[in-house]
N, C-alpha and C positions, 0 to 999 in steps of 0.2 A: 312119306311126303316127297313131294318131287322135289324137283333142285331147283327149279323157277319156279313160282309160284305168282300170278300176275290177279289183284286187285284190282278188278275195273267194273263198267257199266257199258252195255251193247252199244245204246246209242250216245256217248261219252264221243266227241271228235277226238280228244288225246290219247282215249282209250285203243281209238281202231288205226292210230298210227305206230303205238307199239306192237297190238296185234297182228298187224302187217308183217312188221322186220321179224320177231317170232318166228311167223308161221313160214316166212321168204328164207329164215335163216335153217330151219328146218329143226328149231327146238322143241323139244316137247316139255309142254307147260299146263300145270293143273291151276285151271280156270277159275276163279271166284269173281260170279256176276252180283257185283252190291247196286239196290232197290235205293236211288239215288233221292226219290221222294220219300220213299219209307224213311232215309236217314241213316242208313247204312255208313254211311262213310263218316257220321261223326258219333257213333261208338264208343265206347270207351275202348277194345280193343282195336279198330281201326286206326284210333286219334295214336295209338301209342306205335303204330308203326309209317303213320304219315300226319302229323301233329299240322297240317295245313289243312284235314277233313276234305279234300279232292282225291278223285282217281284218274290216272292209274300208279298204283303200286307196282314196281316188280320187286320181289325179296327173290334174292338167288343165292344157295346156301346160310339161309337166315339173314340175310342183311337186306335193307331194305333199302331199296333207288328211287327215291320220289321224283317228279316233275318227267313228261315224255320225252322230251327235247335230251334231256338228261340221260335217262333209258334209253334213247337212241343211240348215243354218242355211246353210252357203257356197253352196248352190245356188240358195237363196232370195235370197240376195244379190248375187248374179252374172246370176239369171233371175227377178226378179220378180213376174212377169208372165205368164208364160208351159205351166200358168196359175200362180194367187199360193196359195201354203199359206201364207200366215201374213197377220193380220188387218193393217189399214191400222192404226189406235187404238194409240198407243205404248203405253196404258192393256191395252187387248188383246193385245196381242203379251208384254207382260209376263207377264200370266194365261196365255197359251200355254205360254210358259218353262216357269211354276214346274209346269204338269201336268207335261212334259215331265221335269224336276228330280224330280219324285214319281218317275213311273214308272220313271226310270233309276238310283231310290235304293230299291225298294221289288221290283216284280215282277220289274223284266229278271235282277237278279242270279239273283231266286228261283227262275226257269223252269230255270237248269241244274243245282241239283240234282236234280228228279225226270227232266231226258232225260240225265244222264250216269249215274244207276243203272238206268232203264230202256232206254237204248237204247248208249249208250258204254262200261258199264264192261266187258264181256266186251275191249274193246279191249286193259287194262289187267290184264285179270288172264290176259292171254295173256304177258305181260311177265314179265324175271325182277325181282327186288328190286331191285339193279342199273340195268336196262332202266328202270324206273318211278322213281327218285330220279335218274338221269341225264335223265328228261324233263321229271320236276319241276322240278331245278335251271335249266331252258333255258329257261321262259317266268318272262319278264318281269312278267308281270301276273296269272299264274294260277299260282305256285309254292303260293302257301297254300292254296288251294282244291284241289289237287290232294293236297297232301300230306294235309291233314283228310279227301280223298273215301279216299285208299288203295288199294288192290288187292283191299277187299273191301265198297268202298261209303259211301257214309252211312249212318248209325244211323238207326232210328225217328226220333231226337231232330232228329237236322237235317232229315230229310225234312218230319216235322212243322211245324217251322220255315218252311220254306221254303214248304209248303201255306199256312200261316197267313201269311205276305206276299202270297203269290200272290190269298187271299182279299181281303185288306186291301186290293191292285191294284184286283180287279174292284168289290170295294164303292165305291170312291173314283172308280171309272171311269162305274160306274152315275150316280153323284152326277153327277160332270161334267155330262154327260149329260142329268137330269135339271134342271139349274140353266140348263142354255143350252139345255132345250126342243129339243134331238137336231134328227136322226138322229142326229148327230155329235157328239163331246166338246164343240164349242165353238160348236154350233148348227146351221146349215143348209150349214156350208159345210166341208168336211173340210178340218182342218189336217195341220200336221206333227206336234200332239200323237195326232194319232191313227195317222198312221204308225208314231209309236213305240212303240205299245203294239200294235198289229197284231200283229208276229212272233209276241209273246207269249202274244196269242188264239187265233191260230193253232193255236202249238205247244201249249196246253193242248186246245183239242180236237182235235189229233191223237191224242193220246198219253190221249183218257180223262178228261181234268178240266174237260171241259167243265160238268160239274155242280156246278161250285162259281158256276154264274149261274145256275144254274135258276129262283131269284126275281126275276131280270131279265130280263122279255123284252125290256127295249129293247139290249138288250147281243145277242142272239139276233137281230134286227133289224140291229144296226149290223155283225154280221161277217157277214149275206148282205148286204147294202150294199155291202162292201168286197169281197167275195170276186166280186158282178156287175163291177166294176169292170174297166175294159179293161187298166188298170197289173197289175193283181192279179195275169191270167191270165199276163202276160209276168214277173212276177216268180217264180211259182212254179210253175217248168219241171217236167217230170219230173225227180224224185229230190230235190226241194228239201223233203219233208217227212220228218219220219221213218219214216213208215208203209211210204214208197216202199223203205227203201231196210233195213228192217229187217221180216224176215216175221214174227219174233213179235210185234211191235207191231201189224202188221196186223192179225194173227189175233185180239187182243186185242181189239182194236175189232171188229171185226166179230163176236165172242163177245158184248161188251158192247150192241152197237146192237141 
């Protein structure tokens, strides 16, 4: 068995932000992609190595690091060096943090309302009443979210919601940005704050909301920056975006473009 061993799902946002540092840090990792509708991740042997039924997992010499943000920070501590995402300046690493703390209080949540009515809920409304309160009740950490989205979606009200975070994301992201004089969030050197908000950049322009930066071209700039990146291309395999792996979304975007 290898020495990391990483539990995840292609198109997982958490998932492809530790794939990232991974692949950037240059470890070799035996892959386990868990089938997140089949129910992979609540297992009886999953549940007993991440008792939250989310991925991603990394176990590294048998021990297991749940939550990404968390597998971030552990691999910067375990490899920091090699090369270093996070600033030397204890003064700096703290202002890294609290981006980081923003964007996983603010956008990450907000990105899965608009991909589970545009791309997941047909999952759910294939289910009987039954079927969908028996999968509600089985996650640990997404009962309430699932029970509010329903078998027929989110309202205007939350979608709009969740727009207007997603906004308040890239405004605050633009800021970074412009405060530490770019490319990058946190200047000339890409952190972990900006791995973390990647998926999320990501997944809005996959899916069409790339025009909620249109008055920021340094944001336009920093996800061709990320997307030349040699991690980038190993992170986001075939079928790791929605587009791939859903033809209406496709169609959608190339309608829109």
């Amino acid at each position: 068995m290898s020495e990391f061993v990483l539990f995840n799902a292609p198109q997982s946002t958490c998932s492809q932000r530790v794939r990232y540092l991974l692949h950037a840090k240059g470890i070799a990792f035996e892959e386990h992609k868990l089938d997140l509708f089949a129910g992979d991740q609540l297992k009886a042997e999953y549940l007993a190595i991440n008792p939250n039924g989310v991925v991603p997992t990394l176990v590294h010499d048998g021990q297991a690091i749940i939550d990404s943000a968390v597998i971030l920070e552990y691999l910067e501590d375990i490899l920091p060096e090699s090369p270093s995402f996070r600033p030397d300046d204890p003064v700096a690493v703290a202002e890294m943090r609290s981006q980081m703390r923003f964007i996983d209080e603010v956008p990450t949540p907000a990105i899965r309302v608009p991909s589970y009515n545009l791309a997941f809920l047909p999952h759910f409304q294939a289910m009987s009443e039954k079927e969908f309160q028996d999968l509600c009740d089985s996650k640990p950490l997404r009962r309430e979210f699932l029970m509010k989205m329903g078998r027929t979606g989110f309202p205007d009200k939350d979608m709009n919601e969740a727009l207007g975070r997603l906004q308040r994301g890239i405004d605050r992201m633009a800021q970074y940005i412009k405060e530490s004089g770019g490319p990058w969030l946190y200047g000339d050197t890409i952190s972990l704050s900006d791995l973390a908000i990647m998926p999320v950049v990501v997944r809005m322009d996959d899916i069409n909301l790339g025009n909620l930066w249109d008055k920021y071209p340094a944001i336009n700039l920093w996800l061709e920056l990320i997307q030349e990146t040699t991690p980038y291309k190993a992170t986001y395999y075939q079928g790791s975006l929605l587009t791939e792996k859903y033809p209406h979304l496709a169609k959608l975007k190339q309608k829109t473009n």
